[in-house]
C-alpha positions in Angstrom: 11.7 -6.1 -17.6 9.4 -3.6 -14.9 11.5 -1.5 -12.9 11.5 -3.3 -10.0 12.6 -7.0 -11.6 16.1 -8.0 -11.0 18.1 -8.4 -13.5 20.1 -11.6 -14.3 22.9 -11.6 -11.5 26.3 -12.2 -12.9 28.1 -12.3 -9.4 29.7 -15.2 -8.9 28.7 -15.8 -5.2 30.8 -19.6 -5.0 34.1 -17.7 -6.2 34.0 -15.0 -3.7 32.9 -17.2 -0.9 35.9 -19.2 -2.1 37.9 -16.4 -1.9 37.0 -15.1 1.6 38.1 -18.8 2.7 41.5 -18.4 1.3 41.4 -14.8 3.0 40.9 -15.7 6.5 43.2 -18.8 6.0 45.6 -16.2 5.0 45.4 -13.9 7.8 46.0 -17.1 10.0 42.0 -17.7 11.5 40.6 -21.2 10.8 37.4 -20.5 8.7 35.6 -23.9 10.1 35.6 -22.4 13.9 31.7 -21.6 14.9 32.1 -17.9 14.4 33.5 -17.8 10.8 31.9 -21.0 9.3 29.5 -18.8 7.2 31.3 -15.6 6.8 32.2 -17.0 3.3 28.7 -16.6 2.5 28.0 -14.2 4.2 30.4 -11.9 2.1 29.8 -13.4 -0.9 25.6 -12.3 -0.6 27.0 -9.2 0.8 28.9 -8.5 -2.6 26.2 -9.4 -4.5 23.9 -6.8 -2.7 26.6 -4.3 -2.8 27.7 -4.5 -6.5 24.0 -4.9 -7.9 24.5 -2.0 -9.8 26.9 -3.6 -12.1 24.8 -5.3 -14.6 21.9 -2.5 -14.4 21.4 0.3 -17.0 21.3 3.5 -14.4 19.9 5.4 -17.3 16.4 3.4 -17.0 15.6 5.1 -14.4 15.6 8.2 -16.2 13.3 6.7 -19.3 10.1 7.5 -17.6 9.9 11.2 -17.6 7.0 13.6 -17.9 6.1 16.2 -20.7 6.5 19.8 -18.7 7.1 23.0 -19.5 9.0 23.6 -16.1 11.8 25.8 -17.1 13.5 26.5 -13.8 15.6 24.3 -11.5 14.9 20.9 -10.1 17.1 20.1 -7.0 16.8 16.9 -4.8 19.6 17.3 -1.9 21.1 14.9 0.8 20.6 11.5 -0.9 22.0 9.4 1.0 24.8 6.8 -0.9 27.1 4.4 -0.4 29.8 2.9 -2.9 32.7 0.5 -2.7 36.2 2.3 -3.6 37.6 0.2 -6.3 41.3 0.9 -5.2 40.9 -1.2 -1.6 37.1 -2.8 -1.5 36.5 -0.6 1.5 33.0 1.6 1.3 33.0 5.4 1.1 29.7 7.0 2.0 27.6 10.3 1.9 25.3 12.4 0.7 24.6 13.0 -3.4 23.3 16.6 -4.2 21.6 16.6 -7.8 20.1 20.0 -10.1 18.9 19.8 -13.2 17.2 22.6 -15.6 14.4 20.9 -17.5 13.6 21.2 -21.4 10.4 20.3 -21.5 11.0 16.9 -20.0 10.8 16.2 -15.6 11.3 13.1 -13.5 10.0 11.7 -10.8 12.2 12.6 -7.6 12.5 9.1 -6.4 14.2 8.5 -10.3 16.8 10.6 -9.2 18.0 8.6 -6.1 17.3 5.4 -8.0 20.1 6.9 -10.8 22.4 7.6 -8.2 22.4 4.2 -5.9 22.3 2.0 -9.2 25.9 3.9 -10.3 26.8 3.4 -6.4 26.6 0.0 -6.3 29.6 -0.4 -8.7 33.7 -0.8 -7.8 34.0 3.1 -7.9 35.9 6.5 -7.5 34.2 9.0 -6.6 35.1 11.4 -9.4 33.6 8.9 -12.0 30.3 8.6 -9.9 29.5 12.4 -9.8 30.2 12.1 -14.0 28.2 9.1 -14.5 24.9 10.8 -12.4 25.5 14.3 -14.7 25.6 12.4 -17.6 23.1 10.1 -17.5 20.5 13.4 -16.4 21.6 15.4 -19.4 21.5 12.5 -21.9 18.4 10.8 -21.1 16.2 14.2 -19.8 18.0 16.7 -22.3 18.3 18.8 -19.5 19.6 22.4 -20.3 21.9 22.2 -17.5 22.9 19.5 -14.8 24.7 19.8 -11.4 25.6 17.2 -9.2 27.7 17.4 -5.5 28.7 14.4 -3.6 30.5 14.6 -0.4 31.5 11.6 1.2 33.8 9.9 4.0 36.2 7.0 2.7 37.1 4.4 5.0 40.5 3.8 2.8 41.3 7.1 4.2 39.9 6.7 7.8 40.7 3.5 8.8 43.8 2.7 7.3 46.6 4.4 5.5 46.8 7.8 6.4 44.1 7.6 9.1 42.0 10.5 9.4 38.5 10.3 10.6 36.0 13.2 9.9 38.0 13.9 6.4 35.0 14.0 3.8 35.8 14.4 0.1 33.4 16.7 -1.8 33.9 16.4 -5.7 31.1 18.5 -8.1 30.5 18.2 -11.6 28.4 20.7 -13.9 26.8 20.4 -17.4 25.2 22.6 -19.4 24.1 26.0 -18.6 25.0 25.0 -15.0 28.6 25.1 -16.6 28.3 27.8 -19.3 26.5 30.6 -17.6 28.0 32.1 -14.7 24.1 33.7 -13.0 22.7 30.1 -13.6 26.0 28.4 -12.1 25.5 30.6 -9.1 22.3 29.9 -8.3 22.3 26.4 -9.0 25.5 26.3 -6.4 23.7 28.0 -3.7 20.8 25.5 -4.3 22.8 22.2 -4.1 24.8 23.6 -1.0 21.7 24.7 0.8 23.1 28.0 1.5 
């Protein structure tokens, strides 16, 4: 399969347009009314679109690398990203922050957001993104070190429940010399944050 081929989708589109049916019968609408009739599948293509990271192997991204004897940092900052919190199926969104410290092995930049939307596009927490982005970079580029920042809004937090717009959740993760060494952790900090 070439990178850009989709894989085999194993949404079930008719069950979640099924579903959304029962849904707005249960919240008392009448899903046949002109505004609603296709918001079944609406949602259902939506779902599809927004957990087509599911059945995709992040990490093949990462596969095409380049021999290089670059042995300082690599840092791509503000990726956008947007994920679906698997605790209430509402979105959270941001900005992913990623380092890595070459051995002998470097990656196209536009690899690196590919990585991080394809682990997106999953039910997720937030913690277990920023891990899955770390390791995938210091498994498949056998990186010497590995950093990765996310900061993001949840709209389980801002629109419900508690109820507090502007709240952003930053979570970081580090591999590697990024985690070992306290110079390299440093700089690799002051990199990510921009600062």
């Amino acid at each position: 399969m070439t990178e850009n081929a989709q894989p085999e989708k194993k949404i079930d589109t008719a069950a979640i347009a099924a579903a959304v049916r029962q849904i707005l019968l249960a919240v008392g609408e009448d899903p046949d009314r002109q505004g609603l009739k296709d918001t079944p599948d609406r949602v259902a293509r939506m779902y599809g679109e927004l957990f087509d990271g599911m059945d995709q192997d992040a990490s093949r991204h990462l596969k095409v690398h380049f021999d290089e004897q670059y042995d300082e940092m690599v840092v791509l900052r503000d990726i956008p990203f947007h994920s679906m919190c698997e605790h209430h199926l509402l979105p959270f969104m941001g900005k992913a922050h990623v380092a890595y410290l070459p051995a002998g092995k470097v990656v196209g930049i536009s690899k690196l957001a590919r990585t991080v939307d394809t682990f997106a596009h999953r039910p997720q927490v937030q913690e277990r993104l920023t891990c899955q982005i770390a390791d995938a970079l210091m498994d498949e580029l056998g990186a010497r070190g590995v950093g990765v920042i996310l900061e993001a809004t949840h709209t389980c937090m801002t629109i419900r429940g508690v109820k507090k717009p502007g709240a952003e959740m930053v979570t970081s993760v580090m591999r590697g010399l990024f985690k070992s060494n306290l110079a390299t952790r440093t700089e690799a900090m002051k990199l990510l944050c921009g600062k």
